[in-house]
C-alpha positions, 0 to 999 in steps of 0.5 A: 455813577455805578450800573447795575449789571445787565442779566446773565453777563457775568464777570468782576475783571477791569475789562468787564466792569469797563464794558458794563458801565459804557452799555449803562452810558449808552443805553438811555440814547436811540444812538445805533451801536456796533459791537465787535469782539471775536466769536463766542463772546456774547455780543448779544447778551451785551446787545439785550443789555443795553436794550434791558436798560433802555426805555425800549425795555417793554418793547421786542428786542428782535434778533437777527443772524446775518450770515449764513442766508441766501440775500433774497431770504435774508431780505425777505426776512428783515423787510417781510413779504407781500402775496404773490411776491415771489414763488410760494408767498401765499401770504402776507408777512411782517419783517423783523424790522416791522416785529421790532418796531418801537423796540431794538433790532439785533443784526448779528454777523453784520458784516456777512451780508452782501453789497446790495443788501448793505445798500438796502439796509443803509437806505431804511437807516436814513429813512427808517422806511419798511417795503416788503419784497414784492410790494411797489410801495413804502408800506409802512414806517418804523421806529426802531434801535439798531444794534449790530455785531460782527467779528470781523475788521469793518474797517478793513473790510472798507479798505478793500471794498467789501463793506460800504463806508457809509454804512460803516459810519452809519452803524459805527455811532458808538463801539463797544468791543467786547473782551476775548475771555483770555483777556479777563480770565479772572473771570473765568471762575465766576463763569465756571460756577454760574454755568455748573450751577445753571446746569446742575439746576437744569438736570434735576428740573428735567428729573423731576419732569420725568417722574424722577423722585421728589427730594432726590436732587443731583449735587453740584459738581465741585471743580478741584483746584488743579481743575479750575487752574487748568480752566483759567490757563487754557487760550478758549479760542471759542471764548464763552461759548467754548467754555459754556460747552464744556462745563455742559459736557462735565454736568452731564458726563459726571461719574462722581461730584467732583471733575478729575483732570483727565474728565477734561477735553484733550485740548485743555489736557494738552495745552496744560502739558505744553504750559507745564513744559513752557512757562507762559512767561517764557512762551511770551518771551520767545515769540515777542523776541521774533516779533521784535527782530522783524519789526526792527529789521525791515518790516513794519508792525502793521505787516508783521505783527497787527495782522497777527494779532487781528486773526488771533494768531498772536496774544495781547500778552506778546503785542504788549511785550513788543511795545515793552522792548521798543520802550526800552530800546527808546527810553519810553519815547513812543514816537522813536518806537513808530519810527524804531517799528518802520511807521512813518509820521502820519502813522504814530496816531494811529499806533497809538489809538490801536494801543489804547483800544486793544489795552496794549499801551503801557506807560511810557514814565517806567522806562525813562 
């Protein structure tokens, strides 16, 4: 069964096709979501996805950043207020939740809120109960989906006592884990040329409102190859976000209809340097080398390298080279490279699972 693509999600690579089939699947139930993936990914157009195709469509897709706000704002917020409720309420006014009743409620950067929040929010997901700040009653009850975002480890956050468990597992009814943009760069260039074009029509709709002459339109800027080469090869910590900034920054800065490299941001200019001087191959190679050596010397894989990876210190690229040399080194028996990584028994499903979900496993067949 094929999915259309939700509006302005963009891609064509094995990981984005994998999510856009998994938001069609998911999008006709009221199941709760929670989306992960680092900053700057577009965890809520994956969000406005599944409510576009949800039979919530014609209703409010209501969004909501968690980070960043005081707890009594934020309840206020969410849950709306009564007057009188608190110093300068001098009026009634619906929450989010109320807004989005019927429809979808977005909780971006879920895992930012405080523990007493949790506890309040855990509360209207059994209940689905709605009492605004400063009212002593249930004012209302309300039907709504909720999605919510973060980019952190939820499940860390549980162990060390930062996040409820049992919100956890009320909001973790179906993951989708949206893909760094250095892990589907085969995307990068249909993204390029969806944001130049975006920007480009963008400037000459604003030239036209300010008197500029009809016809006299701007060209779309043309991206030379060795460009578009230095695009795809740079790491885009930021991820979409990054990128969408600066084809912006070349739309509007543009001298002539093409980009030179040296129009690049200095980042870009100077991991193409590094690149050049070092073969991506070669640079996989070394730091799997010194992963390998910790991992089969005393320490474990999850103290020397799963943390690196988690705070994207390390690449998918070098993780799978680590595995790849354990299976060398174990004739492709992922039990013996659990124990050739210092895990004990209880922890190879565990390995394995972290393998898959990050697409680092590698078929064990090619080494035996």
């Amino acid at each position: 069964m094929r999915h259309a693509t939700p509006p302005s999600l963009v891609g064509q690579s094995a990981a984005f096709r994998d999510l856009v089939e998994e938001i069609g699947r998911v999008a006709s139930s009221d199941a709760k979501v929670l989306i992960t993936g680092e900053s700057g990914t577009g965890k809520e157009l994956v969000a406005r996805g599944v409510h576009a195709q949800s039979h919530r469509v014609s209703r409010p897709f209501v969004p909501m950043n968690c980070a960043g706000m005081p707890e009594t704002l934020l309840e206020s917020e969410l849950f709306g207020y009564v007057k009188g409720g608190f110093t300068g309420a001098y009026r009634d006014r619906p929450g989010k939740l109320e807004s989005a009743d019927m429809g979808t409620i977005f909780l971006d950067e879920i895992g930012e809120m405080t523990m007493r929040m949790q506890g309040i929010l855990l509360r209207f997901l059994e209940t689905g109960e709605v009492q605004k700040v400063g009212s002593d009653r249930i004012d209302r009850h309300v039907n709504v989906r909720v999605i919510a975002a973060t980019n952190r480890n939820l499940s860390e956050m549980v162990g060390q006592g930062q996040f409820r468990e049992d919100l956890f597992y009320r909001l973790n009814v179906i993951h989708l884990c949206v893909p760094s943009l250095r892990d589907r760069r085969e995307d990068i260039p249909l993204l390029i040329e969806h944001f130049v074009s975006r920007f480009t029509a963008s400037r000459n709709a604003n030239a036209r409102g300010t008197g500029g002459e009809p016809g006299a339109q701007e060209a779309q800027l043309a991206i030379p190859p060795d460009v578009l080469t230095a695009l795809v090869e740079h790491n885009w910590p930021g991820n979409i976000r990054e990128l969408e900034n600066v084809i912006e920054r070349m739309v509007v800065t543009r001298r002539t209809d093409a980009v030179r490299i040296e129009d690049l941001p200095a980042e870009i200019r100077a991991q193409r340097s590094l690149l050049a001087a070092q073969p991506m191959k070669e640079r996989r190679r070394t730091i799997a080398d010194e992963l390998y050596r910790r991992v089969t010397r005393g320490e474990s894989f999850w103290t020397s390298v799963y943390p690196l990876y988690m705070q994207r210190e390390i690449t998918k690229a070098n993780v799978r080279e680590v595995v790849r040399r354990g299976l060398e080194d174990a004739r492709g028996n992922y039990k013996i490279v659990a124990r050739l990584f210092n895990m004990g028994g209880e922890d190879y499903k565990r390995f394995l699972n972290f393998l898959r979900k990050h697409d680092c496993q590698l078929p064990f067949k090619e080494f035996r």
